[in-house]
N, C-alpha and C positions, 0 to 999 in steps of 0.2 A: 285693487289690482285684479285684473281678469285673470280669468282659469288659463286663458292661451299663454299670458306671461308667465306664468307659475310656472308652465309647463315647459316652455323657453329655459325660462332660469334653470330648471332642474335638468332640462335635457345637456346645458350648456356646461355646469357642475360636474355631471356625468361624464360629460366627454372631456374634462380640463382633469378631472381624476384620474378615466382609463389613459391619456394623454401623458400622465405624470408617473403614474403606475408602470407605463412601458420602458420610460425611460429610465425609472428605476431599475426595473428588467434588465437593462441592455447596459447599465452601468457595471452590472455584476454579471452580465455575460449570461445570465439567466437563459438569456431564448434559444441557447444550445440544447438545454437540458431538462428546461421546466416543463417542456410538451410530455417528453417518458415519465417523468414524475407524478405529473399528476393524474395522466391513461393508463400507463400500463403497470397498477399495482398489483401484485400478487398478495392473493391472501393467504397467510403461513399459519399454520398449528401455533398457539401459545405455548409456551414454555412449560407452564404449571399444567398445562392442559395434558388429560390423559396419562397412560401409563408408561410411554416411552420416552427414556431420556432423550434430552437436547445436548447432541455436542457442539461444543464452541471453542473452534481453534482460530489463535489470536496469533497473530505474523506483525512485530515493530519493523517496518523497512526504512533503512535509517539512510538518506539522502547524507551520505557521512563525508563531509569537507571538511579536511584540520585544515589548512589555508583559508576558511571560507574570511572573505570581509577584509582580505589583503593580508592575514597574519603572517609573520615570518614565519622562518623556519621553528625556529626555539619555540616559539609559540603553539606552534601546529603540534611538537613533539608532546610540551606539558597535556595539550588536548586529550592526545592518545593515552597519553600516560595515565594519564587523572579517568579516563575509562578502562582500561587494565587494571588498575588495582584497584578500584573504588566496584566496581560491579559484581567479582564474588564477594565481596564484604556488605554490599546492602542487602544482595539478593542468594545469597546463598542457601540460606534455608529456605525459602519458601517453595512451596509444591505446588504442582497441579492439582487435577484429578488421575495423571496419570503419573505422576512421583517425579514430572520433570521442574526443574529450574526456568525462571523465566530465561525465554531466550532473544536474541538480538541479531537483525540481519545486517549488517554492516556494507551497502550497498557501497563500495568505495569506486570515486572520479578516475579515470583514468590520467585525466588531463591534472592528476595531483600528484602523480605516482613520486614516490621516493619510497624505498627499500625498506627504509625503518619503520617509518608508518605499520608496512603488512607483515613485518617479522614481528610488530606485537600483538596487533592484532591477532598473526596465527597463534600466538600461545596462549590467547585468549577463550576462540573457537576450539583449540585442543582442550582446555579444560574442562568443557563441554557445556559453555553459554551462546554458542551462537555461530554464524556463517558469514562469509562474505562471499559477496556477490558485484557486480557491476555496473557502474554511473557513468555517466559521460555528457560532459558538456562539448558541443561545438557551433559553427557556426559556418557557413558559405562551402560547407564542406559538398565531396562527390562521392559515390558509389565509391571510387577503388580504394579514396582512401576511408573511408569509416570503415570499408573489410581490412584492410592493412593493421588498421589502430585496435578494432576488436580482436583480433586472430593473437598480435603482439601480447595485448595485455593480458587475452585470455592465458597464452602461454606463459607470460611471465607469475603469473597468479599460481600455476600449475604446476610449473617444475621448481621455479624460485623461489615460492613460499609456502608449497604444499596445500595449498588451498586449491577449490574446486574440486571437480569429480570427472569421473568419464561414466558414462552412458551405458549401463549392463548391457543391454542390448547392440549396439551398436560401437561402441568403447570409444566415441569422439569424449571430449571434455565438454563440459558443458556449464554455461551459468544463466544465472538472471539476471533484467535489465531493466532498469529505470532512469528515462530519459532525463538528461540536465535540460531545465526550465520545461520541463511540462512537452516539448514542441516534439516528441513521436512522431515519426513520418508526416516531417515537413505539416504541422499541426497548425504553427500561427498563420495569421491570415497574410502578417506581413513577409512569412518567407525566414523570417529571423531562427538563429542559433538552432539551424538543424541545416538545410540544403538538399537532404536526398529525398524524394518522397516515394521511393520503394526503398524503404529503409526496413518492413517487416519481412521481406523474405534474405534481405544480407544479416539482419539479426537470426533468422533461422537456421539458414547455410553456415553459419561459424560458430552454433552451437545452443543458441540461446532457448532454455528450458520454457521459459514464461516470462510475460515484461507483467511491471508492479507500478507501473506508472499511474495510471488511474484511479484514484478522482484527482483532478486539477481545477476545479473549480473556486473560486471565483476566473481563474484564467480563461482567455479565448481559447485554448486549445483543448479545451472540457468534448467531450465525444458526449452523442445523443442517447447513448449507451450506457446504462447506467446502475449500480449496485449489482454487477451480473458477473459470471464466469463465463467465458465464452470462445469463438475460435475466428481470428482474421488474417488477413490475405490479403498481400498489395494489388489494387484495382489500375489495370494499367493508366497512365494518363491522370491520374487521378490522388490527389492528395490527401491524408489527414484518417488512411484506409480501414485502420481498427474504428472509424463511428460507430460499424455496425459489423456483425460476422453471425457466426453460428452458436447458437448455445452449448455449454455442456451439458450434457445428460446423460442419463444409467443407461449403457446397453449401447451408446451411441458411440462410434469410433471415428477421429478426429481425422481431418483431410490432412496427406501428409504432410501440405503445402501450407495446413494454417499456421500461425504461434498461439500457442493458448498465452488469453490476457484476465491476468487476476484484479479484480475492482476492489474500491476500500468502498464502504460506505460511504453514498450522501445523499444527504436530509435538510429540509427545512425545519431549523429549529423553532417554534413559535414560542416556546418559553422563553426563549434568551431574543428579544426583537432591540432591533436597532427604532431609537426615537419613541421607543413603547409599540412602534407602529408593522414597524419591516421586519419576517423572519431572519433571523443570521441563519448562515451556512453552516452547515456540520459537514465538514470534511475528510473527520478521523486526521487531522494533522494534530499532532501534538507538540507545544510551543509552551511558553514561559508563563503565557498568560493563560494558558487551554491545556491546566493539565487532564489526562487520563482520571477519570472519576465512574462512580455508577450511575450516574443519570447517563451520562455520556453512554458508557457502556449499554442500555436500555434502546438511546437511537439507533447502535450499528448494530444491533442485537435485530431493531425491526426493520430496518434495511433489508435483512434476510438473503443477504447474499450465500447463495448456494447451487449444487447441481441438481436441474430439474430432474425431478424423481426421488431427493435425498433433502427434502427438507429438514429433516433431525440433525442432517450437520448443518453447522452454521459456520461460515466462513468470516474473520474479521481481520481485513489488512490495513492496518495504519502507519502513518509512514510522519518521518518527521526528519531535523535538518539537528542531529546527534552534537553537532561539535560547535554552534551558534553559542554566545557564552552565555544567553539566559535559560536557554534550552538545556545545554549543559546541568548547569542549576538544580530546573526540576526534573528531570531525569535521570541523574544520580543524586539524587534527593529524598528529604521525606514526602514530598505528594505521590512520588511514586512507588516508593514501598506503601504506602497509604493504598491506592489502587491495588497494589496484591494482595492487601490484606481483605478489601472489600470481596475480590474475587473469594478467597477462601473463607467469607463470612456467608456469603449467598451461595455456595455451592452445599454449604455446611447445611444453610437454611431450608434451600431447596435442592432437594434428591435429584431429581429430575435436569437440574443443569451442572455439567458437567463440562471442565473448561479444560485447554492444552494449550501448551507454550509449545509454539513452532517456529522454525525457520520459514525462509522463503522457500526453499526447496524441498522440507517436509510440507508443505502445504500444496503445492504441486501436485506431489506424489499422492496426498489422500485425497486431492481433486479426482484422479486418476482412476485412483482404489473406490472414488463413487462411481466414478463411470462404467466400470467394469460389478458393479454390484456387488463388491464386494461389503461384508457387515466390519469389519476389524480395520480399524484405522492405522494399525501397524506400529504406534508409540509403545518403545519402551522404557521404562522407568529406569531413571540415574541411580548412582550411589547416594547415600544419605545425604552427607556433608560432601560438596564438592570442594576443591583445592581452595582457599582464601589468597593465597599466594601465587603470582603468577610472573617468571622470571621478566624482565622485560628487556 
């Protein structure tokens, strides 16, 4: 065989590879996000490295549907139930770094609303495990009514269930948001389960602190944008607006027109490869078969999602589907008391990392408190033993 054929063959290999390679890309939605991943890495301080601690605040943003998968009513209630009384009793004792409890954002669907659901919830968040905040699935929807449907439920959360907050400065109410199926300002390519595509300045105008939507990845609705904290702006004419916006940073003060959007971590995992061959995705979703572990912990750890200038905080938002019955499982389970314990074996181990159980709306706030340069994260430490008992 001649050198020209060799070199045929091999060029032909080569191109049947990259050929195969893209479409592996494009099956997992890759080409959204794989250009930021693999250009624009920031190099972060080690952890063990040097004499200043690493803080690391951890936010579960819990896509929380009792209905989800068609369940009845009864069904939905045992859901809530079985997280009411089950969650001061696995996690009760365990601490921070800062003597808080793990805590839990309960992002709850609008489009699920019943009464009882958030009357137990609130006695949940009163006994001071957690927050609820706001989901919303819809579909072929307009501008007037997704402000009609945010404004209602923000107020029924508000006055009806004592949940949410108002705004020190301003005293509107206010919450968080995380889009139902990923599709943020009209995101999918097909138009589906969203409709408005200035959908970030009617999330603004009716209150909305921060959306927590991000990473959606393996989804088309994945932004170019990626393991970052940052500030966007509906672009007239133009859909899918949070891709790209302006970073946080210390000393930098936020256009009043942006919404800050909080990222979880994502990674290529090459430990864990599909066929021995393909990274999997690391999403920070947590699910029946992925639960929360320390290897895990180590990826969203090098993510390094944080405000430029404040590398020492480290921001970790993970988000998962709370009330799914496998998910269920391990989340009020042992893999997950297992995970808190790893945190207080490694904090114990090394000085230097230092971790917080946050809300979505405490993570917000010490977003804020970097920006402003401020040093004191502002957490304060719970009672010893919180309630085990919680009326439902």
């Amino acid at each position: 065989m001649t050198a020209v054929w060799i070199i045929s063959i091999a060029g032909l290999l080569i191109a049947a590879a990259a050929i195969t390679a893209w479409r592996l890309i494009r099956v997992r939605n890759m080409q959204y996000w794989l250009g930021s991943y693999c250009i624009h890495r920031e190099s972060l301080p080690d952890i063990d490295a040097g004499d200043q601690a690493t803080e690391v605040f951890i936010a579960i943003c819990d896509h929380f549907e009792p209905e989800c998968y068609g369940a009845s009513h009864e069904r939905a209630i045992e859901r809530v139930s079985r997280w009411v009384s089950d969650y001061p009793k696995l996690f009760g004792d365990f601490r921070d770094s800062s003597g808080r409890p793990p805590q839990h954002t309960f992002f709850f669907p609008a489009d699920e609303y019943h009464p009882e659901y958030l009357d137990m919830l609130a006695g949940l968040c009163d006994a001071g495990y957690g927050d609820v905040d706001i989901h919303l699935h819809h579909d072929n929807d307009t501008p007037e009514n997704l402000r009609h449907t945010l404004e209602e439920f923000r107020d029924t959360l508000f006055y009806r269930h004592n949940l949410l907050r108002r705004d020190e400065q301003t005293g509107e109410i206010v919450y968080g948001f995380i889009h139902g199926n990923w599709a943020l300002c009209n995101s999918r390519p097909d138009g589906r389960w969203c409709g408005v595509d200035q959908e970030l300045s009617i999330l603004k105008e009716t209150g909305c602190y921060a959306d927590f939507t991000m990473p959606s990845a393996p989804s088309d609705t994945q932004t170019s944008t990626i393991n970052s904290i940052y500030y966007a702006c509906d672009l007239p004419g133009q859909r899918k607006s949070h891709d790209s916006g302006i970073r946080a940073r210390v000393g930098q003060t936020a256009p009043d027109d942006h919404l800050l959007m909080i990222q979880g971590p994502l990674q290529l995992d090459w430990k864990n490869r599909k066929l021995g061959l393909l990274p999997r995705i690391e999403n920070a979703d947590l699910h029946a078969t992925a639960p929360p572990t320390h290897r895990r912990m180590q990826m969203w750890l090098r993510a390094g999602v944080h405000v430029a200038g404040r590398p020492d905080w480290r921001f970790v938002k993970l988000h998962t589907h709370g009330c799914k019955d496998g998910n269920l499982e391990m989340l009020l389970g042992p893999q997950m008391q297992q995970f808190h314990k790893e945190l207080a074996d490694a904090a114990n181990r090394n000085k230097q990392f230092r971790y917080h159980y946050v809300t979505a709306w405490q993570m917000a706030q010490i977003v804020h408190r970097a920006e402003r340069g401020e040093r004191d994260h502002g957490l304060q430490p719970a009672p010893p033993r919180l309630s085990a008992a919680i009326s439902e």
